[in-house]
C-alpha positions as CSV (number, residue, x, y, z in Angstrom):
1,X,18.3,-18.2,-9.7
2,X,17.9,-22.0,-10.8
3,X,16.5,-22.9,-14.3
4,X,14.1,-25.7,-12.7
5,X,13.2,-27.1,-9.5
6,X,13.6,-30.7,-8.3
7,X,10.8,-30.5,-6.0
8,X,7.7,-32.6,-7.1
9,X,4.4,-33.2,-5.2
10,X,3.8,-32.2,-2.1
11,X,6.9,-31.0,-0.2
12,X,7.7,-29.8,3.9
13,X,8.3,-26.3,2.7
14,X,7.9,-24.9,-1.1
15,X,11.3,-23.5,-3.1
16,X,10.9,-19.9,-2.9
17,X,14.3,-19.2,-4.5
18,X,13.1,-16.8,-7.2
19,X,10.0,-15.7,-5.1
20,X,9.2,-12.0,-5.5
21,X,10.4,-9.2,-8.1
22,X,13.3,-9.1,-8.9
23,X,15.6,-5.6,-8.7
24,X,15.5,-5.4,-12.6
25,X,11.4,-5.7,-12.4
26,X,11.3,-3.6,-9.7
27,X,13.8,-0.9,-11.0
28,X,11.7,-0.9,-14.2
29,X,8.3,-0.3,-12.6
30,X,10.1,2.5,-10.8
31,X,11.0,4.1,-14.1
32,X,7.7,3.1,-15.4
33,X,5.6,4.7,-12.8
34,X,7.7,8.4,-13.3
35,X,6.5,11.8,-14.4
36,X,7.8,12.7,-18.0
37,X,9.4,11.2,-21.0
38,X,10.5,7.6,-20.3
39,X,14.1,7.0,-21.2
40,X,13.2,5.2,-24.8
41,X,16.2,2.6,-23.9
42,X,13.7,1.7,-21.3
43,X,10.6,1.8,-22.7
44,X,12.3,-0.3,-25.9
45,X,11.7,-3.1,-23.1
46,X,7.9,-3.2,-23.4
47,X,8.0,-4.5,-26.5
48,X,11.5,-6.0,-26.9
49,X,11.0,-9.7,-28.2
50,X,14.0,-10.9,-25.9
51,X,12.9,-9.2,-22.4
52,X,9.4,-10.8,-23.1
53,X,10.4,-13.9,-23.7
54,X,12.6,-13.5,-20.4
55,X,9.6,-12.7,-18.7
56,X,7.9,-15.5,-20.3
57,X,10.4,-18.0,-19.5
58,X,10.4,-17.3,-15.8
59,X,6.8,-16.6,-14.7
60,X,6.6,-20.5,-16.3
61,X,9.4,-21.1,-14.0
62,X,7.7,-19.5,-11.0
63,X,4.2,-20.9,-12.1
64,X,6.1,-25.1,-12.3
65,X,7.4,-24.3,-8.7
66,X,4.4,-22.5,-6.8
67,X,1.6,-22.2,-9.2
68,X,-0.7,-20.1,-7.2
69,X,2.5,-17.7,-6.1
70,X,1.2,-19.3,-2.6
71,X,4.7,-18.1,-0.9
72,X,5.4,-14.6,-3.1
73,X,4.5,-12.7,-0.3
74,X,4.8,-15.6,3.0
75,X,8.1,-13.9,4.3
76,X,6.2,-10.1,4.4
77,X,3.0,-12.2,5.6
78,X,5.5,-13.5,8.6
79,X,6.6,-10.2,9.1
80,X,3.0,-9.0,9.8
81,X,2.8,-11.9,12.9
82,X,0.6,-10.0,15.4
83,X,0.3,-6.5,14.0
84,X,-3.0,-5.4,13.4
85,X,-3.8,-4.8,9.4
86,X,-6.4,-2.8,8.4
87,X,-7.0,-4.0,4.8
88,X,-5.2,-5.7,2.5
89,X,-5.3,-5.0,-1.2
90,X,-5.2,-8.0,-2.8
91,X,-5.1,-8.2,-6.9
92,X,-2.5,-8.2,-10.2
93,X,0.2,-5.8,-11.1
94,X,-2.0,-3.0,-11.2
95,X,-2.2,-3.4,-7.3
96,X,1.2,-4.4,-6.9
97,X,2.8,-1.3,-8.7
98,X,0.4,0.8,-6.6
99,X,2.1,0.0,-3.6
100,X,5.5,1.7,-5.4
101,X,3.3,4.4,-7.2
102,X,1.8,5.5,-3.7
103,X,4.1,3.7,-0.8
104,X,2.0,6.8,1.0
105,X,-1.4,4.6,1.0
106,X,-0.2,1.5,1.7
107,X,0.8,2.3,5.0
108,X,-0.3,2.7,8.4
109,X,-2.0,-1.2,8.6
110,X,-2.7,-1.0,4.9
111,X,-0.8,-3.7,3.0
112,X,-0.7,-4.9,-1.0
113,X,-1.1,-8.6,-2.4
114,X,-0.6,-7.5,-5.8
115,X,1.2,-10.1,-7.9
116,X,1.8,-9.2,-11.6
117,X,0.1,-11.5,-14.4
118,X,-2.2,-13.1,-11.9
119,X,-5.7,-14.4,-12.7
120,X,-8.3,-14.6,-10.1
121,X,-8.2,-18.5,-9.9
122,X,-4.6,-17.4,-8.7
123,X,-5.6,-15.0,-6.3
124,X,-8.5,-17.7,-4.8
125,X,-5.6,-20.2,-4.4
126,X,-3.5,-17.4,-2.1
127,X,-6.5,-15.5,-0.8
128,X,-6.3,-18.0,2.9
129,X,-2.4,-17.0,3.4
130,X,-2.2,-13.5,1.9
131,X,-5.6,-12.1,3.1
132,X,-7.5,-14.0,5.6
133,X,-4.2,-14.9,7.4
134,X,-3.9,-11.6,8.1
135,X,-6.8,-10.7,9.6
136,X,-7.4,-7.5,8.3
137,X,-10.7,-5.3,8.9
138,X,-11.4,-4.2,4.9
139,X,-10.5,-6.4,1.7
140,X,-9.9,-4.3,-1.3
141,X,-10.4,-6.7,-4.2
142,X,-9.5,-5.6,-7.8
143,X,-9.3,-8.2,-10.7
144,X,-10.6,-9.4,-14.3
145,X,-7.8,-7.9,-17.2
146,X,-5.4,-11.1,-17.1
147,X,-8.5,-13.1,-17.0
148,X,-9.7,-11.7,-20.3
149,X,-6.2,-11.9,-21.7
150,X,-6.5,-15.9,-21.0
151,X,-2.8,-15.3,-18.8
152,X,-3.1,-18.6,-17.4
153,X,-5.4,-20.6,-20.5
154,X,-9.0,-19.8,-21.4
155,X,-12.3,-19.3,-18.6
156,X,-15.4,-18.5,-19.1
157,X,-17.4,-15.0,-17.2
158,X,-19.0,-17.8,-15.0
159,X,-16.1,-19.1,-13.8
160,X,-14.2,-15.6,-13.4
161,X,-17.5,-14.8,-11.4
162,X,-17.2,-17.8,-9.5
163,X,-13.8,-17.0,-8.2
164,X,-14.6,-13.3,-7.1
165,X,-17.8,-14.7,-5.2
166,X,-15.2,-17.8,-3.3
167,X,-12.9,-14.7,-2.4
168,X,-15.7,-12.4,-1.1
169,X,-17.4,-15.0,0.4
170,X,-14.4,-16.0,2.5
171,X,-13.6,-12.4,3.1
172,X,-17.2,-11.8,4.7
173,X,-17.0,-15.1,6.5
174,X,-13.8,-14.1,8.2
175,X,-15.5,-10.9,9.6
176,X,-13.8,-8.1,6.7
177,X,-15.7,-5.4,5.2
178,X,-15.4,-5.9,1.2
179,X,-14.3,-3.4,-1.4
180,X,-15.1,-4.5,-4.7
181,X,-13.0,-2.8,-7.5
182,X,-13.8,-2.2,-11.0
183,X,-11.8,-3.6,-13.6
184,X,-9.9,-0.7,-15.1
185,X,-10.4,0.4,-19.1
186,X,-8.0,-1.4,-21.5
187,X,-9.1,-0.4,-25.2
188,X,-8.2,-4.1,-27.0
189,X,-11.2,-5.6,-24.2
190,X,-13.4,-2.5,-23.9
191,X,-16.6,-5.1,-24.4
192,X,-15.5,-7.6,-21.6
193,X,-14.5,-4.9,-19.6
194,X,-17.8,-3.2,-19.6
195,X,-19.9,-6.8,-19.3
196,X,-17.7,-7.9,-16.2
197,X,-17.7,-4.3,-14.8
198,X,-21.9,-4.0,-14.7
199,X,-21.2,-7.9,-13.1
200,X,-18.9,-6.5,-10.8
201,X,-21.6,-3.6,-9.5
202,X,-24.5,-6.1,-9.8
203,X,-22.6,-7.8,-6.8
204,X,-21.2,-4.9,-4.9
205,X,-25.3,-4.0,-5.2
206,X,-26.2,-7.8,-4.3
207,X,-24.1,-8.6,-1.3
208,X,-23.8,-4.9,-0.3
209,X,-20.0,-4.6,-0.7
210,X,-18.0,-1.0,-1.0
211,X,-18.0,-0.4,-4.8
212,X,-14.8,1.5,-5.8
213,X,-15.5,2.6,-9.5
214,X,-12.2,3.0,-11.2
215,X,-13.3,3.0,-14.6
216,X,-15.0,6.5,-14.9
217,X,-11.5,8.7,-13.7
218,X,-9.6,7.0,-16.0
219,X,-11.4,5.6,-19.4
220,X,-12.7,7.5,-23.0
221,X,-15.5,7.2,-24.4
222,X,-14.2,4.0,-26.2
223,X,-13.5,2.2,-23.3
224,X,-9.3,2.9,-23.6
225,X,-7.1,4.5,-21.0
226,X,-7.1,8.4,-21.4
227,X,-3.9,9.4,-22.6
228,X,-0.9,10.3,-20.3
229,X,-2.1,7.7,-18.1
230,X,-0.6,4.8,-19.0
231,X,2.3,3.7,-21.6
232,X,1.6,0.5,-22.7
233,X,-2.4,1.0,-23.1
234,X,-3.5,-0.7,-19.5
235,X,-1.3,-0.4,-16.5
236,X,-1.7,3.2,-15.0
237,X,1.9,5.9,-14.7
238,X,1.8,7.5,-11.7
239,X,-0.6,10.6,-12.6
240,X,-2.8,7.8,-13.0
241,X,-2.7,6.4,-9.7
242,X,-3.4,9.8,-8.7
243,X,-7.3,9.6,-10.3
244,X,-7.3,6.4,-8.1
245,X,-6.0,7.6,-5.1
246,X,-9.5,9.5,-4.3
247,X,-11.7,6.7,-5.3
248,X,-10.0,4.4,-2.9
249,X,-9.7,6.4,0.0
250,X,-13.4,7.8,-0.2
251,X,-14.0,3.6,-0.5
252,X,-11.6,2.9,2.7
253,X,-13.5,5.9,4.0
254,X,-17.1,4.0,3.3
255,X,-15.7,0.6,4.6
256,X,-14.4,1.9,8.1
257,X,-17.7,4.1,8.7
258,X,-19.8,1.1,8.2
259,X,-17.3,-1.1,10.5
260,X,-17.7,1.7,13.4
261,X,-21.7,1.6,13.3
């Protein structure tokens, strides 16, 4: 993997060199995701100073070559050429380690878009080659906790909202049923959570989308993650995925009925 790319302005084809997780990020979600007691060598790594400055240092990297993460996914979109998909979940690491937390739903014409740290100006930038490209019936779209956290600089609600209405709006123009997800509970941003969440129903009410309410199997009554369900306060283990599993399929459930009517 290269330290910096020599590509500048707009180029045939993008460097995707260090596109994608890498076997270390993967191999750690893997032993983040598992039942029981998490090897503390491993979970040292959450809050060791020199793995997150590694991290850092290359999601700047990625970010300098490909600042939307346009071509993270453009060699499984290409491998999707003329299969039919029936929905694509498109969001942040909470989506993309669902996909290894429950390989089991995201099969059968069911894909994830989930790439880790992204914001939803991110997502809008992608959403034409990762979602629309692919033609798929339902759009499950689950976002908001890195725009809090300010991942790439500071936004306001507006514009948050603005970008979840361009990316259902270009869902429903493209003929897909929307599934809007809640924004799951993450104690340090239990007040923007629960502002942006009533938002997030408002719309699902407004535009008549599939709400798929998260929050409720998986929050206290202070707005943190129950615990057992995650290990670092906002991304789910796998018992957690479990409490999600029946909230998304009874949404999937909801989106195809009102496709067959």
């Amino acid at each position: 993997m290269s330290n910096s790319s020599t590509q500048t302005g707009m180029v045939d084809q993008l460097d995707l060199s260090d596109a994608g997780p890498t076997p270390a990020e993967i191999a750690f979600a893997h032993a983040y995701l598992a039942a029981g007691t998490m090897d503390p060598a491993i979970k040292a790594r959450l809050s060791d100073p020199a793995r997150i400055a590694e991290r850092a240092a290359l999601t700047a990297q990625r970010r300098a070559r490909d600042w939307g993460q346009v071509g993270y996914y453009s060699a499984a979109n290409a491998a999707l050429a003329g299969q039919p998909v029936d929905a694509v979940f498109i969001g942040s690491s909470i989506t993309e380690m669902w996909t290894l937390a429950d390989p089991e739903l995201f099969s059968k014409g069911v894909v994830g878009r989930g790439i880790s740290g992204q914001t939803s100006p991110q997502m809008l930038v992608r959403f034409m080659s990762d979602v629309v490209a692919l033609k798929p019936a339902i759009v499950h779209l689950l976002c908001g906790t890195n725009d809090i956290a300010g991942n790439t600089g500071p936004s306001t609600p507006r514009d948050y909202q603005n970008n979840v209405r361009a990316m259902v709006t270009l869902a429903l123009a493209n003929g897909a049923t929307v599934i809007l997800g809640s924004i799951l509970p993450c104690a340090p941003h239990a007040r923007r959570i629960a502002e942006l969440n009533a938002w997030l129903k408002s719309l699902a009410v407004e535009l008549q989308l599939v709400w798929a309410d998260y929050y409720p199997v998986l929050a206290t009554e202070d707005g943190a993650i129950r615990p057992g369900l995650a290990r670092d306060g906002l991304h789910p283990v796998g018992a957690g995925y479990a409490l999600m599993r029946p909230v998304a399929d009874a949404a999937l459930a909801e989106a195809r009925r009102r496709r067959a009517k």
